[in-house]
SERO-4910 file (N, C-alpha, C, O; in steps of 0.05 Angstrom, whole numbers):
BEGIN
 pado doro    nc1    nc2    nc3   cac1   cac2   cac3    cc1    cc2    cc3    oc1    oc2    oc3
  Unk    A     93   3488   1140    103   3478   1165    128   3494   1173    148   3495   1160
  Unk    A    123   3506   1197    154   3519   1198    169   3498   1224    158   3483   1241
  Unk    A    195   3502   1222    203   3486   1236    228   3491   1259    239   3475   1274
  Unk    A    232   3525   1255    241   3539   1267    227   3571   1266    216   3581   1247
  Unk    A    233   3587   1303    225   3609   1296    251   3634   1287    275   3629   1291
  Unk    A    244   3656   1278    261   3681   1270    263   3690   1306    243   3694   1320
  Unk    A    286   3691   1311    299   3718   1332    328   3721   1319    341   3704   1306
  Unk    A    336   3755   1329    353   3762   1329    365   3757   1289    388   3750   1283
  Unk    A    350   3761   1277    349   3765   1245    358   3731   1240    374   3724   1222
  Unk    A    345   3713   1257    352   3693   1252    337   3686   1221    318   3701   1218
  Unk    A    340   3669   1202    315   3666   1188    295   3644   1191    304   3622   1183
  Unk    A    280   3644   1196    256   3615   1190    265   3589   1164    268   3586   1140
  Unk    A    266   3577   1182    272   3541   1173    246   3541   1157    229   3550   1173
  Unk    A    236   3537   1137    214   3516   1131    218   3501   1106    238   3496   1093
  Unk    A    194   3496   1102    191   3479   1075    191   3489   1050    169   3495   1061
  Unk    A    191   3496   1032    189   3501   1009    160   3498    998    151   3475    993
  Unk    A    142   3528    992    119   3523    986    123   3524    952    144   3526    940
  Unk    A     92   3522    941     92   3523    914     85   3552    910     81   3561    887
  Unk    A     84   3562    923     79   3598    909    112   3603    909    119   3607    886
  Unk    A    137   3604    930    163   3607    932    176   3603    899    172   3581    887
  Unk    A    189   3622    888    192   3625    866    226   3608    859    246   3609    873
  Unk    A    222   3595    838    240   3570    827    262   3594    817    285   3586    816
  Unk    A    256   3620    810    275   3636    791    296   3648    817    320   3653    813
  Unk    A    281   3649    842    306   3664    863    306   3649    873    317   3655    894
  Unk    A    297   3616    873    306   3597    888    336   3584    875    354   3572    887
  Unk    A    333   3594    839    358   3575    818    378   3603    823    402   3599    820
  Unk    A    372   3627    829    384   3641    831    407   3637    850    431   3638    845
  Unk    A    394   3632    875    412   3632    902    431   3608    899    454   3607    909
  Unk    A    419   3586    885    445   3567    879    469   3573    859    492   3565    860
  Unk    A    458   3587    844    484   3606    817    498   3615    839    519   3604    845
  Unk    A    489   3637    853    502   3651    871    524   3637    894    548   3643    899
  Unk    A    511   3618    903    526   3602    932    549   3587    915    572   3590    920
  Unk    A    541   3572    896    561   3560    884    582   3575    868    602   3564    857
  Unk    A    578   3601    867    598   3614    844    625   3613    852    642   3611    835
  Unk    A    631   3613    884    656   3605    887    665   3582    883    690   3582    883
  Unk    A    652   3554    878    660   3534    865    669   3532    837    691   3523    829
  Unk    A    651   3543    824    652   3544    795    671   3564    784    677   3561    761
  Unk    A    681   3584    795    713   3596    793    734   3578    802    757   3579    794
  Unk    A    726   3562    818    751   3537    821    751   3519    801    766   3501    808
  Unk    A    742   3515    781    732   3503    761    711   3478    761    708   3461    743
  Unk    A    698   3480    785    675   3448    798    649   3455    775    642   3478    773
  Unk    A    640   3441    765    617   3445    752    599   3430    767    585   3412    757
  Unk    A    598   3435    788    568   3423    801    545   3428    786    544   3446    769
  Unk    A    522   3411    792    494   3424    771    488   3442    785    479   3460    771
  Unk    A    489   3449    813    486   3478    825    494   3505    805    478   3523    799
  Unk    A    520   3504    796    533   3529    782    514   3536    760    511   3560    754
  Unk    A    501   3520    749    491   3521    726    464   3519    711    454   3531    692
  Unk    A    451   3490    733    432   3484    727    403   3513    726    402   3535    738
  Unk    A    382   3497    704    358   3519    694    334   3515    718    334   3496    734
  Unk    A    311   3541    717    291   3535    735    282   3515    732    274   3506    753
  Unk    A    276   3495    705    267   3477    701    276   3449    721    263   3434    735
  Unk    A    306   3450    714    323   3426    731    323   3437    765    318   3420    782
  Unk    A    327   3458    771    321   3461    801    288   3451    810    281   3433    826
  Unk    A    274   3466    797    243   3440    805    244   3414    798    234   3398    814
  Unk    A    254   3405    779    264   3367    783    271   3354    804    263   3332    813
  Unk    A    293   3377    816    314   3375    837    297   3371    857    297   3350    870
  Unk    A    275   3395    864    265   3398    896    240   3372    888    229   3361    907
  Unk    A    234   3366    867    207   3351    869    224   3311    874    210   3291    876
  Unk    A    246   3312    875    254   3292    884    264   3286    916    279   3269    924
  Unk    A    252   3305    928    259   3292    956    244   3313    973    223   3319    962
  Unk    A    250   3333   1006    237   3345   1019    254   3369   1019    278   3367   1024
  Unk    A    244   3387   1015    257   3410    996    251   3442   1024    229   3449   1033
  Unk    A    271   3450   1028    279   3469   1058    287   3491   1051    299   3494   1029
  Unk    A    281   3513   1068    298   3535   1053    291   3558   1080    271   3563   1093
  Unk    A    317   3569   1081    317   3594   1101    305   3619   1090    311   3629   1068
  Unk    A    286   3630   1110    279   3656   1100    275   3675   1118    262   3673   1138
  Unk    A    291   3702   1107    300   3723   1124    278   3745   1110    282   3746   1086
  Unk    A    266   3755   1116    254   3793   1114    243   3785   1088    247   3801   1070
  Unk    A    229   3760   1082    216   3754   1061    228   3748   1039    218   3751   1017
  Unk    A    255   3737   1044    276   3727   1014    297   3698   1026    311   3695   1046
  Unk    A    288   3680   1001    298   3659   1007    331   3662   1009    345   3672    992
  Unk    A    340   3652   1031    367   3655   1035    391   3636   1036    416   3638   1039
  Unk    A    370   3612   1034    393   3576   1046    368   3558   1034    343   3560   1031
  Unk    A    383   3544   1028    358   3509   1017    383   3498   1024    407   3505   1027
  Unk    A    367   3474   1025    374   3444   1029    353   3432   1016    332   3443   1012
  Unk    A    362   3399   1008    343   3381    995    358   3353   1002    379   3343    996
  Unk    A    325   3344   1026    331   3322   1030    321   3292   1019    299   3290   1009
  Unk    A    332   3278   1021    317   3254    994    322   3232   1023    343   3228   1034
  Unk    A    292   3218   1031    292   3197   1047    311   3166   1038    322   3164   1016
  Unk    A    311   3149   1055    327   3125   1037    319   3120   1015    335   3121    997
  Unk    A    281   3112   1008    275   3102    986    286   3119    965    299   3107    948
  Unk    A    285   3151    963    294   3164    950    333   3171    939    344   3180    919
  Unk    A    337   3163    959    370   3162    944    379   3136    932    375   3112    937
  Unk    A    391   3147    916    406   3119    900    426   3144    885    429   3168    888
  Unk    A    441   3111    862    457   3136    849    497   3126    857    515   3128    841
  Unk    A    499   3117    881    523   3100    878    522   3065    899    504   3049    901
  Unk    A    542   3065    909    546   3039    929    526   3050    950    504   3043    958
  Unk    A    542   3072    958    534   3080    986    504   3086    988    489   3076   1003
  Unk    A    499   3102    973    468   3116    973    457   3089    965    435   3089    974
  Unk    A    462   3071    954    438   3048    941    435   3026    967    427   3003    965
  Unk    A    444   3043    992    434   3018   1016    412   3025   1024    408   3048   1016
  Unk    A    390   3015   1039    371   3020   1043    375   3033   1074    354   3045   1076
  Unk    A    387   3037   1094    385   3050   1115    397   3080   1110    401   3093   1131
  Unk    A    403   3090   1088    416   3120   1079    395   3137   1069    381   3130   1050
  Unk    A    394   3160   1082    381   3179   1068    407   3194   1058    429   3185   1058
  Unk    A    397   3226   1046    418   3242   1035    403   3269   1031    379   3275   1030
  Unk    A    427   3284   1029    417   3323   1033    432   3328    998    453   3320    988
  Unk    A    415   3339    991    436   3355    971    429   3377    960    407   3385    969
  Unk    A    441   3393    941    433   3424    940    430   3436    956    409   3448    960
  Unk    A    446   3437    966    456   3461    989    469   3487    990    490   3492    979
  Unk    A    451   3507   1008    465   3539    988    454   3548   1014    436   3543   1030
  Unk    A    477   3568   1011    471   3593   1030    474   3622   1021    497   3619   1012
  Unk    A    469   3641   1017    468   3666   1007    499   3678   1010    505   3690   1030
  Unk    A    519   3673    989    532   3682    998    548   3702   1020    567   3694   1033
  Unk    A    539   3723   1022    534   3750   1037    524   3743   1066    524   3761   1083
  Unk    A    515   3715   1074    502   3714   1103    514   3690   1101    496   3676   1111
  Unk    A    535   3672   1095    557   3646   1102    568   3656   1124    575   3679   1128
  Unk    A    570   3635   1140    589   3627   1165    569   3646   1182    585   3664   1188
  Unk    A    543   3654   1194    533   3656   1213    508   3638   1218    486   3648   1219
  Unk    A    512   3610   1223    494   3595   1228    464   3583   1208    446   3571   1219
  Unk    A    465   3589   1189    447   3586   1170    446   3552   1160    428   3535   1162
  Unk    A    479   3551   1148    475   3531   1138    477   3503   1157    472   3480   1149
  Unk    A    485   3512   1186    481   3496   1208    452   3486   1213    442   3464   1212
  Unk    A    444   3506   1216    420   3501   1221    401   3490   1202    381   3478   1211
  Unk    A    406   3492   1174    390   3475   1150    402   3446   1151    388   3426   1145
  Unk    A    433   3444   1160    440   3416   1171    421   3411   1193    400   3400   1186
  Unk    A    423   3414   1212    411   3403   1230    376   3395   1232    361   3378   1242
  Unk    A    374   3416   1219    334   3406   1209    333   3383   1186    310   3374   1190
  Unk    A    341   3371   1169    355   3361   1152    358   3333   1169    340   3316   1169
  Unk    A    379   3332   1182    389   3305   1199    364   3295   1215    360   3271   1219
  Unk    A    344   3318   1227    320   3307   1242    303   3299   1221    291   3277   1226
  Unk    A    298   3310   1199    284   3294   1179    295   3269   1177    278   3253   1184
  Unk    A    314   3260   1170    325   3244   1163    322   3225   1190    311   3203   1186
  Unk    A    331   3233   1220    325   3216   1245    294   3205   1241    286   3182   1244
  Unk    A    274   3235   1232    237   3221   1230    238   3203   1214    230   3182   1224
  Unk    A    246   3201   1188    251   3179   1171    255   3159   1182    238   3143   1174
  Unk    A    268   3150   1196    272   3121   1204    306   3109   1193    318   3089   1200
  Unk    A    314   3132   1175    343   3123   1165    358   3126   1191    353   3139   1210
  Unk    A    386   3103   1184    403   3102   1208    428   3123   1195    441   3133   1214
  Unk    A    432   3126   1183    452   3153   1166    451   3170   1142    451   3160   1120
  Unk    A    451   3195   1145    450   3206   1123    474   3217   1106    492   3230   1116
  Unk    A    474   3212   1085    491   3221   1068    490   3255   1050    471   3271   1046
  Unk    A    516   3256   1045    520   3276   1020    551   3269   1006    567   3252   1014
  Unk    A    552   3285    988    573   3286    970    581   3314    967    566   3332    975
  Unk    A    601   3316    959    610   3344    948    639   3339    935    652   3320    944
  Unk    A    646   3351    919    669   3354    902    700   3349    926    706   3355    949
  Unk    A    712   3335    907    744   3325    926    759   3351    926    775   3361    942
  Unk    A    751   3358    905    780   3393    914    768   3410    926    782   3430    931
  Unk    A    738   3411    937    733   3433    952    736   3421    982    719   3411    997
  Unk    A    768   3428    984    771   3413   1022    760   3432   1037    756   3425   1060
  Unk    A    753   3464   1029    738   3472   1051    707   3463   1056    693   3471   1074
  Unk    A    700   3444   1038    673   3436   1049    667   3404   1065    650   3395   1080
  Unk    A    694   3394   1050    701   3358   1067    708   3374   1097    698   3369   1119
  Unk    A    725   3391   1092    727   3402   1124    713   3408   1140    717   3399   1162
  Unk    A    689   3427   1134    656   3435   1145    650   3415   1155    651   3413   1179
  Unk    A    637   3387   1131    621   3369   1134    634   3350   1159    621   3335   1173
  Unk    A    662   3355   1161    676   3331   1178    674   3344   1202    669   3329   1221
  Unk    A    677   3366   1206    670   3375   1228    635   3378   1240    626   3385   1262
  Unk    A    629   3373   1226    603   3369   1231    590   3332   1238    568   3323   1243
  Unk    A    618   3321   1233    616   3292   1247    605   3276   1213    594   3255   1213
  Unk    A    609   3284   1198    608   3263   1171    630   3255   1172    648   3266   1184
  Unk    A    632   3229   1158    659   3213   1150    663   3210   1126    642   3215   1115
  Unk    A    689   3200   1103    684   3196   1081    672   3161   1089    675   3145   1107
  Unk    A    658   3162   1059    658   3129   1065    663   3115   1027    669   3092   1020
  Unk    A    659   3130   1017    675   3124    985    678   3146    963    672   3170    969
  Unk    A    684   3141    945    685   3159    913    669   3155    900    659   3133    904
  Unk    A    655   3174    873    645   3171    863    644   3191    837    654   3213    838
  Unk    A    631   3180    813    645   3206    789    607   3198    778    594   3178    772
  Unk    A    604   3223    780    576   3227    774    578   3241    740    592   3261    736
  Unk    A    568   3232    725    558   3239    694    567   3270    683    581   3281    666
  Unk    A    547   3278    705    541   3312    699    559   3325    719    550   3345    729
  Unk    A    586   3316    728    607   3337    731    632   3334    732    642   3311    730
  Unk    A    648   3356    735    677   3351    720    703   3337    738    726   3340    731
  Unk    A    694   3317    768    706   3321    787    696   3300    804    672   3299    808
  Unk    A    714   3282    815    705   3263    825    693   3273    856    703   3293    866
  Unk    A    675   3260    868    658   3261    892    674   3245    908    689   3228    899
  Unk    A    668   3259    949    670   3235    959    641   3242    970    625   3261    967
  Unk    A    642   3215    986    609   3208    993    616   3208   1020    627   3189   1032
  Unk    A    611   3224   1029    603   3220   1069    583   3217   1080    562   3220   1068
  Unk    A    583   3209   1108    563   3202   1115    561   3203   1148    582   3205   1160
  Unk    A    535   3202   1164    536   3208   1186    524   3193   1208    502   3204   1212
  Unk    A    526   3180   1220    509   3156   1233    491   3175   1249    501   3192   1264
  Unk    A    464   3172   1244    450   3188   1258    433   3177   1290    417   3194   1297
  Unk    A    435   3158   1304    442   3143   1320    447   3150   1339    434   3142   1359
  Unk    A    470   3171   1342    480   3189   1353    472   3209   1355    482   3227   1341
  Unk    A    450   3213   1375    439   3238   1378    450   3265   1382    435   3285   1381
  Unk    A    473   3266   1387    481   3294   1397    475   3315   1367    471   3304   1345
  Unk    A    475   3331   1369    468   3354   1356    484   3358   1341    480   3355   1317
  Unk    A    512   3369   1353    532   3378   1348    558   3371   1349    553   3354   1367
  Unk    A    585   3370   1346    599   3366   1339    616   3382   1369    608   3403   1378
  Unk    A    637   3369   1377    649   3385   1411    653   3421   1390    638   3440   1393
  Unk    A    673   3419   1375    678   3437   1358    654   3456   1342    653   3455   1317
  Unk    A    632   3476   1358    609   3491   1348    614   3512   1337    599   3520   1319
  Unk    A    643   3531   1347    645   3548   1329    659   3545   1309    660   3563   1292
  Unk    A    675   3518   1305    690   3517   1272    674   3510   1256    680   3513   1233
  Unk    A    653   3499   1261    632   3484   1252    609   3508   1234    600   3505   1211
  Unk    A    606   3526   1251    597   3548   1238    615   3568   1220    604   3587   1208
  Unk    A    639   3564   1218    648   3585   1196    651   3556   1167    658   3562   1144
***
């Protein structure tokens, strides 16, 4: 299913098939995350094996940008039934995105916008009234992204497998507008 078209080296939105290889799919998350994991964040991104990245995508609706035939951006979205895991995620009107990566080398030109925004319409087809994510409290350049992108915090959270407490934001999806007044801070 594709869900966007390629112009102007845009890449193609789609789904994640089963021929799409798990080794440059775990790859591109080593990669996107590596500037986290020099800040010392041990997300399971930094680290995790091909094994645990197919765990990952086989738990929810699994996205990924593709440019000149190489995966370049994923997202992974998990409907309400599918999130749980704290307060927030264990309500029943919340969906949630997580594993999110962009190719280092092609950040801040609309990629990971646009894997947001296909993402939030999943989440609108779903029937959820907000979707959530998390990400690490010391990486304020990404509470900053997400907030500009109209998430809010709405609590904390200290997940098992990393070194750093979470906040949990979230986005009333309700609100149809697309975008945020702010489109070009939104994209870097």
């Amino acid at each position: 299913m594709q869900i966007s078209a390629t112009h102007d080296r845009q890449p193609v939105i789609r789904l994640l098939q089963a021929a799409d290889s798990m080794t440059e799919l775990t790859t591109l998350l080593h990669s996107a995350y590596g500037r986290l994991a020099r800040m010392g964040l041990r997300y399971m991104a930094t680290h995790q094996s091909e094994d645990v990245t197919r765990e990952r995508v086989n738990q929810g609706t699994c996205l990924v940008a593709e440019m000149d035939g190489k995966i370049c951006g994923t997202i992974l979205f998990r409907n309400a039934a599918q999130t749980t895991g704290c307060g927030w995620y264990d309500r029943p009107e919340v969906a949630s995105l997580a594993q999110f990566a962009v190719d280092p080398a092609l950040q801040a030109h609309g990629i990971g916008l646009r894997l947001m925004l296909a993402t939030e319409q999943l989440a609108r087809d779903s029937g959820a009234q907000e979707i959530a994510l998390d990400t690490a409290e010391p990486a304020t350049h990404l509470v900053g992204w997400y907030g500009r992108l109209g998430y809010r915090f709405v609590e904390h959270a200290q997940w098992s497998h990393t070194n750093y407490r979470s906040v949990i934001m979230s986005k009333i999806l309700s609100d149809r507008s697309l975008l945020t007044p702010d489109l070009a801070s939104a994209q870097s």
